[in-house]
C-alpha positions as CSV (number, residue, x, y, z in Angstrom):
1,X,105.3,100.3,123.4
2,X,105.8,99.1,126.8
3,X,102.8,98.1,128.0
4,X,101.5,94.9,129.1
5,X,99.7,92.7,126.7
6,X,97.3,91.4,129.2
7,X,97.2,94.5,132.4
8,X,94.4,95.0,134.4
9,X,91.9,96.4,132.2
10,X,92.2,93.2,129.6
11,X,91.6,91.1,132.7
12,X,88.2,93.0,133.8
13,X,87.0,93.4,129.8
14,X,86.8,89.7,129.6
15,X,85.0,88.7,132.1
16,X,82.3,91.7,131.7
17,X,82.1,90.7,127.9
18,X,80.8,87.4,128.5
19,X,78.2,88.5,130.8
20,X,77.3,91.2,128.2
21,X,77.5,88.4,125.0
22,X,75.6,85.9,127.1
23,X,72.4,88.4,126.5
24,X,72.7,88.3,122.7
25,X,72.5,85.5,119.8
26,X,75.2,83.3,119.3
27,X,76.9,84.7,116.4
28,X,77.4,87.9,118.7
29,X,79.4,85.7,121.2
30,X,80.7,83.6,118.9
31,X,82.7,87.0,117.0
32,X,83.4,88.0,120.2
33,X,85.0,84.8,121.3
34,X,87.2,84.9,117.6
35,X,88.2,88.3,118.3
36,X,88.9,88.3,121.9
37,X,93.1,87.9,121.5
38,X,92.8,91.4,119.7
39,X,90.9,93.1,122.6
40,X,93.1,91.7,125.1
41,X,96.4,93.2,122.9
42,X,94.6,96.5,122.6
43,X,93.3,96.8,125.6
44,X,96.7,95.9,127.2
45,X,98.3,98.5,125.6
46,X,95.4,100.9,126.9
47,X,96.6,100.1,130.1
48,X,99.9,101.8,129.5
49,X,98.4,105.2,128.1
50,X,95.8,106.1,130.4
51,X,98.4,105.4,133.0
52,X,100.0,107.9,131.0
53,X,97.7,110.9,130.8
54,X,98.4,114.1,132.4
55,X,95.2,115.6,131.7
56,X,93.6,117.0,134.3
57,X,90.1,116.8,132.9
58,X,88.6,113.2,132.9
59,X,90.1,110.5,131.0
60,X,88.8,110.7,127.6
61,X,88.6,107.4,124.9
62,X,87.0,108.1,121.7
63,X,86.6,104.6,119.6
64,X,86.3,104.9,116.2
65,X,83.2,102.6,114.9
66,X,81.2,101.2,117.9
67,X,81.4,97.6,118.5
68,X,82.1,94.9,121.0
69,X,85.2,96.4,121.6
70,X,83.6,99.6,122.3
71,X,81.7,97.5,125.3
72,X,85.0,95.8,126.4
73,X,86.5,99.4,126.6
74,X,83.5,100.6,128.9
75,X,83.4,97.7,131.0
76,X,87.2,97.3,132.0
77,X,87.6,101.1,132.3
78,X,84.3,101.8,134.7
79,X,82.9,104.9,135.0
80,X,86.3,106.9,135.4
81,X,86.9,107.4,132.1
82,X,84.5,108.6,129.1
83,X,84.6,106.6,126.1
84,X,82.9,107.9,123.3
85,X,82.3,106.6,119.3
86,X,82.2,107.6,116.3
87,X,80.4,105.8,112.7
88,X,77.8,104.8,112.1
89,X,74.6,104.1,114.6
90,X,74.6,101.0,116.2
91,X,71.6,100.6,119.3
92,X,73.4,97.3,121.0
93,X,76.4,99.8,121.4
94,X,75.3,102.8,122.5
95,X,76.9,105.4,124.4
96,X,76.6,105.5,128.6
97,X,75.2,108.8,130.3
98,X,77.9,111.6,130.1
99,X,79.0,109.7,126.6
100,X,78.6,110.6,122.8
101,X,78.0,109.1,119.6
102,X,79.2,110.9,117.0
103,X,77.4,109.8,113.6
104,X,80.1,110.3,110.6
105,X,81.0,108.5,107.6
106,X,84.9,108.8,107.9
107,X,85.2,108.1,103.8
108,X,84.1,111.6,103.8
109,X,87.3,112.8,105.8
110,X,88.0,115.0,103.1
111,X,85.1,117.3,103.8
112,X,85.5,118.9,107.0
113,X,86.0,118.1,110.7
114,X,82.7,115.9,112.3
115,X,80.2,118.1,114.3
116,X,80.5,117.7,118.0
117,X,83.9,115.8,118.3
118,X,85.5,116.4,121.9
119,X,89.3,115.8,122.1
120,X,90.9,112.7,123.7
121,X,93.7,111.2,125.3
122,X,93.4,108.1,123.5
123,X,91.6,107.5,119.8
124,X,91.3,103.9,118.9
125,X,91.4,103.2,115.1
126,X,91.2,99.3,115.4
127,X,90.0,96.7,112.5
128,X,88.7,99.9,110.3
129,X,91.3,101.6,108.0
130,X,90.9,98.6,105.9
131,X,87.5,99.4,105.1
132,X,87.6,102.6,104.0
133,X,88.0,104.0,100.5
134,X,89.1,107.5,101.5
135,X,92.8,108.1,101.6
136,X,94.3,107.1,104.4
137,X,96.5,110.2,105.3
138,X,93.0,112.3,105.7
139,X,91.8,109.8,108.4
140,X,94.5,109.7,110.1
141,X,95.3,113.5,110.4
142,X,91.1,114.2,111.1
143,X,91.9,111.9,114.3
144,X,94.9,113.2,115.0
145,X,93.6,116.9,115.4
146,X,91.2,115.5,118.3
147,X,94.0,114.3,120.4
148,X,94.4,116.5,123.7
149,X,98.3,117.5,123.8
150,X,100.5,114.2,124.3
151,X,97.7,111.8,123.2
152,X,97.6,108.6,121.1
153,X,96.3,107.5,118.1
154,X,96.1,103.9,118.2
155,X,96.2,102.1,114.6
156,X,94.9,98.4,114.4
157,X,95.1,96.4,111.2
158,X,95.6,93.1,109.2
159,X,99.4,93.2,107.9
160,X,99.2,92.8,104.1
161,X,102.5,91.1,103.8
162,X,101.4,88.7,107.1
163,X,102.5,84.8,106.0
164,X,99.0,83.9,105.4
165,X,98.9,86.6,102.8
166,X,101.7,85.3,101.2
167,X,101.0,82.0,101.2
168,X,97.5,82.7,99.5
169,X,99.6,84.8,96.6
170,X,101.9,81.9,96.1
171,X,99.1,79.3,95.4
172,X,97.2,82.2,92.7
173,X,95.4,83.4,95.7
174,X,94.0,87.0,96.1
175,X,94.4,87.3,99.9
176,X,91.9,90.1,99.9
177,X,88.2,88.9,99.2
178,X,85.6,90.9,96.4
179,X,84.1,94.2,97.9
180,X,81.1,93.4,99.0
181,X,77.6,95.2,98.3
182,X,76.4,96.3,101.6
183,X,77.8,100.3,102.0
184,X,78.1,99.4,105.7
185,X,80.0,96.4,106.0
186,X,82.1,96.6,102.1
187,X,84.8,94.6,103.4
188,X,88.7,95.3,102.7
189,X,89.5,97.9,100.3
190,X,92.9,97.8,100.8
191,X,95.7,96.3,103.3
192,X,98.7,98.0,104.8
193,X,102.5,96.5,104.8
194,X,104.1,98.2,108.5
195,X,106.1,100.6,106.9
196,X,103.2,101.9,104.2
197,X,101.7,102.6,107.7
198,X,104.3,104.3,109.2
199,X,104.8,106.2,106.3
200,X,101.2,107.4,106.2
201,X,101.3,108.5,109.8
202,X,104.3,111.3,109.2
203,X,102.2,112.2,106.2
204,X,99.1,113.1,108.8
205,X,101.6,114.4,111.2
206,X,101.7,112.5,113.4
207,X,104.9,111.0,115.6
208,X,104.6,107.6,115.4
209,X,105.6,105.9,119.2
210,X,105.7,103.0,118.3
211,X,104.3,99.1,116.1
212,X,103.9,95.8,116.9
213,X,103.0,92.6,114.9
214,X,100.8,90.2,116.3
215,X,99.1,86.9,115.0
216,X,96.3,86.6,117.7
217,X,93.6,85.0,115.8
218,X,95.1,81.4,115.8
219,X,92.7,78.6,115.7
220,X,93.6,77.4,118.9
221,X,93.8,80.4,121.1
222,X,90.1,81.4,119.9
223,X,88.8,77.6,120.6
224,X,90.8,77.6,124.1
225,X,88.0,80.1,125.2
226,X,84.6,78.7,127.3
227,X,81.7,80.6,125.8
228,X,78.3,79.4,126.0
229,X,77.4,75.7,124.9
230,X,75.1,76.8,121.8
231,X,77.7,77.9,120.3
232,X,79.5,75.8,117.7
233,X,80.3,77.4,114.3
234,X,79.9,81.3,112.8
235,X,80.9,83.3,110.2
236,X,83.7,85.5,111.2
237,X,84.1,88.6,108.3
Protein backbone atom coordinates (compact mmCIF):
# COMPACT_ATOMS: atom_id res chain seq x y z
CA UNK A 1 0.00 0.00 0.00
CA UNK A 2 1.49 3.02 -1.30
CA UNK A 3 -0.56 5.57 -0.30
CA UNK A 4 0.05 8.51 1.78
CA UNK A 5 -0.85 8.36 5.42
CA UNK A 6 -2.07 11.83 5.62
CA UNK A 7 -3.08 13.01 1.41
CA UNK A 8 -5.53 15.35 0.67
CA UNK A 9 -8.62 13.90 1.72
CA UNK A 10 -7.32 13.29 5.49
CA UNK A 11 -6.31 16.98 5.40
CA UNK A 12 -10.09 18.24 4.32
CA UNK A 13 -11.92 15.34 6.82
CA UNK A 14 -10.35 17.01 9.79
CA UNK A 15 -11.08 20.17 9.48
CA UNK A 16 -14.87 19.46 8.31
CA UNK A 17 -15.19 17.00 11.36
CA UNK A 18 -14.70 19.49 13.90
CA UNK A 19 -17.16 21.87 12.44
CA UNK A 20 -19.55 18.87 12.28
CA UNK A 21 -18.54 17.54 16.20
CA UNK A 22 -18.80 21.12 17.40
CA UNK A 23 -22.81 20.72 16.88
CA UNK A 24 -23.01 17.65 19.13
CA UNK A 25 -22.33 16.78 22.95
CA UNK A 26 -19.02 16.34 24.09
CA UNK A 27 -18.61 12.79 24.23
CA UNK A 28 -19.33 12.87 20.31
CA UNK A 29 -16.13 15.16 19.92
CA UNK A 30 -14.40 13.84 22.51
CA UNK A 31 -14.50 9.92 20.51
CA UNK A 32 -13.95 11.69 17.63
CA UNK A 33 -10.88 13.46 18.85
CA UNK A 34 -9.51 9.71 20.34
CA UNK A 35 -10.14 8.22 17.09
CA UNK A 36 -9.04 10.82 14.69
CA UNK A 37 -5.22 9.06 14.08
CA UNK A 38 -7.33 6.04 12.54
CA UNK A 39 -9.39 8.28 10.17
CA UNK A 40 -6.39 10.07 9.07
CA UNK A 41 -4.57 6.36 8.25
CA UNK A 42 -7.71 5.27 6.49
CA UNK A 43 -8.57 8.00 4.88
CA UNK A 44 -4.94 8.39 3.63
CA UNK A 45 -4.99 5.24 2.21
CA UNK A 46 -8.43 6.23 0.44
CA UNK A 47 -6.56 8.65 -1.24
CA UNK A 48 -4.50 6.17 -3.14
CA UNK A 49 -7.65 4.00 -4.40
CA UNK A 50 -9.95 6.34 -5.66
CA UNK A 51 -6.95 7.73 -7.40
CA UNK A 52 -7.02 4.37 -8.65
CA UNK A 53 -10.50 3.64 -10.03
CA UNK A 54 -11.11 3.12 -13.60
CA UNK A 55 -14.74 3.13 -13.37
CA UNK A 56 -16.37 5.13 -15.50
CA UNK A 57 -19.57 5.47 -13.48
CA UNK A 58 -19.21 7.73 -10.29
CA UNK A 59 -16.93 6.89 -7.61
CA UNK A 60 -18.60 4.70 -5.36
CA UNK A 61 -17.66 4.21 -1.21
CA UNK A 62 -19.86 1.90 0.65
CA UNK A 63 -18.89 2.05 4.63
CA UNK A 64 -19.78 -0.62 6.52
CA UNK A 65 -21.68 0.60 9.92
CA UNK A 66 -22.29 4.41 9.74
CA UNK A 67 -20.34 6.55 12.06
CA UNK A 68 -18.11 9.55 12.34
CA UNK A 69 -16.00 8.14 9.95
CA UNK A 70 -18.85 7.77 7.61
CA UNK A 71 -19.01 11.83 8.02
CA UNK A 72 -15.27 12.27 7.65
CA UNK A 73 -15.52 10.10 4.34
CA UNK A 74 -18.37 12.52 2.94
CA UNK A 75 -16.87 15.58 3.96
CA UNK A 76 -13.16 15.08 2.50
CA UNK A 77 -14.49 13.44 -0.60
CA UNK A 78 -17.37 16.23 -1.55
CA UNK A 79 -20.03 15.49 -3.68
CA UNK A 80 -17.94 13.66 -6.37
CA UNK A 81 -18.06 10.52 -4.98
CA UNK A 82 -21.17 8.54 -3.38
CA UNK A 83 -20.65 7.01 -0.16
CA UNK A 84 -23.07 4.86 1.02
CA UNK A 85 -23.60 2.54 4.54
CA UNK A 86 -24.61 -0.25 5.64
CA UNK A 87 -25.89 -1.62 9.67
CA UNK A 88 -27.82 -0.59 11.57
CA UNK A 89 -29.86 2.96 11.52
CA UNK A 90 -28.21 5.79 12.93
CA UNK A 91 -30.23 9.51 12.22
CA UNK A 92 -26.83 11.69 13.18
CA UNK A 93 -25.29 9.72 10.18
CA UNK A 94 -27.53 9.58 7.65
CA UNK A 95 -27.05 9.22 4.01
CA UNK A 96 -26.72 12.56 1.57
CA UNK A 97 -29.23 12.89 -1.53
CA UNK A 98 -28.22 10.40 -4.32
CA UNK A 99 -26.93 8.13 -1.14
CA UNK A 100 -28.23 4.80 0.62
CA UNK A 101 -28.45 3.28 3.80
CA UNK A 102 -28.63 -0.16 3.63
CA UNK A 103 -30.23 -1.58 7.03
CA UNK A 104 -28.56 -5.22 7.67
CA UNK A 105 -27.34 -7.04 10.53
CA UNK A 106 -24.01 -8.53 8.94
CA UNK A 107 -24.05 -11.47 11.83
CA UNK A 108 -26.63 -12.75 9.52
CA UNK A 109 -24.04 -12.98 6.52
CA UNK A 110 -24.91 -16.47 6.27
CA UNK A 111 -28.42 -15.86 5.00
CA UNK A 112 -28.32 -14.23 1.80
CA UNK A 113 -27.01 -11.19 0.02
CA UNK A 114 -28.56 -7.57 1.69
CA UNK A 115 -31.54 -6.07 -0.40
CA UNK A 116 -30.50 -3.06 -2.38
CA UNK A 117 -26.66 -3.23 -2.16
CA UNK A 118 -24.98 -1.27 -5.25
CA UNK A 119 -21.35 -2.37 -6.03
CA UNK A 120 -18.32 -0.21 -5.10
CA UNK A 121 -14.91 0.69 -5.82
CA UNK A 122 -13.95 0.91 -2.31
CA UNK A 123 -15.83 -1.01 0.85
CA UNK A 124 -14.53 0.05 4.14
CA UNK A 125 -14.72 -2.62 6.96
CA UNK A 126 -13.00 -0.51 9.70
CA UNK A 127 -13.31 -1.02 13.77
CA UNK A 128 -16.26 -3.85 13.09
CA UNK A 129 -15.05 -7.44 12.33
CA UNK A 130 -14.39 -7.55 15.99
CA UNK A 131 -17.78 -7.27 16.92
CA UNK A 132 -19.38 -9.69 15.06
CA UNK A 133 -20.17 -13.25 16.07
CA UNK A 134 -20.65 -14.53 12.49
CA UNK A 135 -17.71 -16.18 10.85
CA UNK A 136 -15.54 -14.03 9.53
CA UNK A 137 -14.87 -15.69 6.03
CA UNK A 138 -18.85 -15.03 5.20
CA UNK A 139 -18.42 -11.22 5.86
CA UNK A 140 -15.76 -10.85 4.12
CA UNK A 141 -16.77 -12.77 0.88
CA UNK A 142 -20.68 -10.91 1.19
CA UNK A 143 -18.38 -7.62 0.79
CA UNK A 144 -16.27 -8.86 -1.48
CA UNK A 145 -19.09 -9.85 -4.16
CA UNK A 146 -20.14 -5.91 -4.10
CA UNK A 147 -16.86 -4.75 -5.29
CA UNK A 148 -16.94 -3.37 -8.98
CA UNK A 149 -14.01 -5.26 -10.96
CA UNK A 150 -10.52 -4.16 -9.46
CA UNK A 151 -12.06 -2.75 -6.21
CA UNK A 152 -10.94 -2.85 -2.48
CA UNK A 153 -11.95 -4.26 0.47
CA UNK A 154 -10.43 -2.38 3.18
CA UNK A 155 -10.11 -4.36 6.58
CA UNK A 156 -9.54 -2.21 9.87
CA UNK A 157 -8.85 -3.94 13.21
CA UNK A 158 -7.24 -4.12 16.71
CA UNK A 159 -4.13 -6.64 16.29
CA UNK A 160 -4.63 -9.40 18.92
CA UNK A 161 -1.02 -10.06 19.36
CA UNK A 162 -0.43 -5.91 19.53
CA UNK A 163 2.24 -5.28 22.78
CA UNK A 164 -0.54 -3.97 24.88
CA UNK A 165 -2.25 -7.40 24.39
CA UNK A 166 0.59 -9.13 25.49
CA UNK A 167 1.47 -7.26 28.18
CA UNK A 168 -2.13 -7.58 29.73
CA UNK A 169 -1.68 -11.63 29.21
CA UNK A 170 1.59 -11.54 30.97
CA UNK A 171 0.23 -9.80 34.15
CA UNK A 172 -3.14 -12.60 34.25
CA UNK A 173 -4.85 -10.03 32.08
CA UNK A 174 -7.67 -10.93 29.51
CA UNK A 175 -6.88 -8.19 26.95
CA UNK A 176 -10.44 -8.61 25.58
CA UNK A 177 -13.21 -7.17 28.05
CA UNK A 178 -16.73 -9.36 28.98
CA UNK A 179 -19.41 -9.15 26.00
CA UNK A 180 -21.54 -6.77 26.85
CA UNK A 181 -25.50 -6.81 26.99
CA UNK A 182 -26.60 -4.22 24.53
CA UNK A 183 -27.12 -6.37 20.89
CA UNK A 184 -25.94 -3.12 19.28
CA UNK A 185 -22.86 -2.19 20.75
CA UNK A 186 -21.67 -6.19 22.35
CA UNK A 187 -18.21 -5.24 22.31
CA UNK A 188 -15.16 -7.67 21.03
CA UNK A 189 -16.04 -11.11 20.30
CA UNK A 190 -12.93 -11.95 19.01
CA UNK A 191 -9.46 -10.33 17.75
CA UNK A 192 -7.40 -11.15 14.77
CA UNK A 193 -3.38 -11.93 14.75
CA UNK A 194 -2.26 -10.39 10.81
CA UNK A 195 -1.86 -13.55 9.41
CA UNK A 196 -5.38 -15.18 10.83
CA UNK A 197 -6.54 -12.16 8.69
CA UNK A 198 -4.83 -12.80 5.79
CA UNK A 199 -5.60 -16.15 5.92
CA UNK A 200 -9.42 -15.49 6.18
CA UNK A 201 -9.29 -13.18 3.18
CA UNK A 202 -8.04 -16.10 0.57
CA UNK A 203 -10.74 -18.16 2.26
CA UNK A 204 -13.45 -15.31 1.01
CA UNK A 205 -11.55 -15.03 -2.15
CA UNK A 206 -10.21 -12.38 -2.06
CA UNK A 207 -6.44 -11.15 -3.19
CA UNK A 208 -5.15 -9.57 -0.47
CA UNK A 209 -2.92 -6.12 -1.79
CA UNK A 210 -1.62 -5.53 0.93
CA UNK A 211 -1.37 -4.90 5.51
CA UNK A 212 -0.11 -2.47 7.62
CA UNK A 213 0.38 -2.20 11.52
CA UNK A 214 -0.24 0.91 13.12
CA UNK A 215 -0.42 2.12 16.87
CA UNK A 216 -2.35 5.44 16.38
CA UNK A 217 -4.28 5.73 19.49
CA UNK A 218 -1.25 6.81 21.69
CA UNK A 219 -2.10 9.04 24.60
CA UNK A 220 -0.28 11.84 23.27
CA UNK A 221 -1.17 12.03 19.62
CA UNK A 222 -5.06 12.04 20.70
CA UNK A 223 -4.28 14.91 23.53
CA UNK A 224 -2.08 16.88 20.87
CA UNK A 225 -5.48 17.62 19.18
CA UNK A 226 -7.55 21.28 19.98
CA UNK A 227 -11.18 20.32 20.33
CA UNK A 228 -13.59 22.36 22.07
CA UNK A 229 -12.75 23.54 25.78
CA UNK A 230 -15.71 21.49 27.52
CA UNK A 231 -14.20 18.78 26.76
CA UNK A 232 -12.07 17.00 29.36
CA UNK A 233 -12.54 13.30 29.96
CA UNK A 234 -14.92 10.43 28.04
CA UNK A 235 -15.36 6.98 27.85
CA UNK A 236 -13.80 5.73 24.76
CA UNK A 237 -15.30 1.71 24.03
Amino acid sequence: MSASPCGPLAQSAEAALREVVSGHDAEAACYVRFHLPRYRLLLGLLDGFLAGTTSADRPAILDVGASWLTQAIRAAAGEGVRVDSLGFDDARFSPRRGETHVLFDLNRADAGEPPGLGTYDVVVLAEVLEHLHVAPELVLGLLGRSLRPGGTLVVQTPNACSLTSRIRMLLGRNPLEPIRASRHNPGHFHEYTVRELLGIGRVAGLEVAGWRAASYFRPRVASAERWPSQVRRCHVP
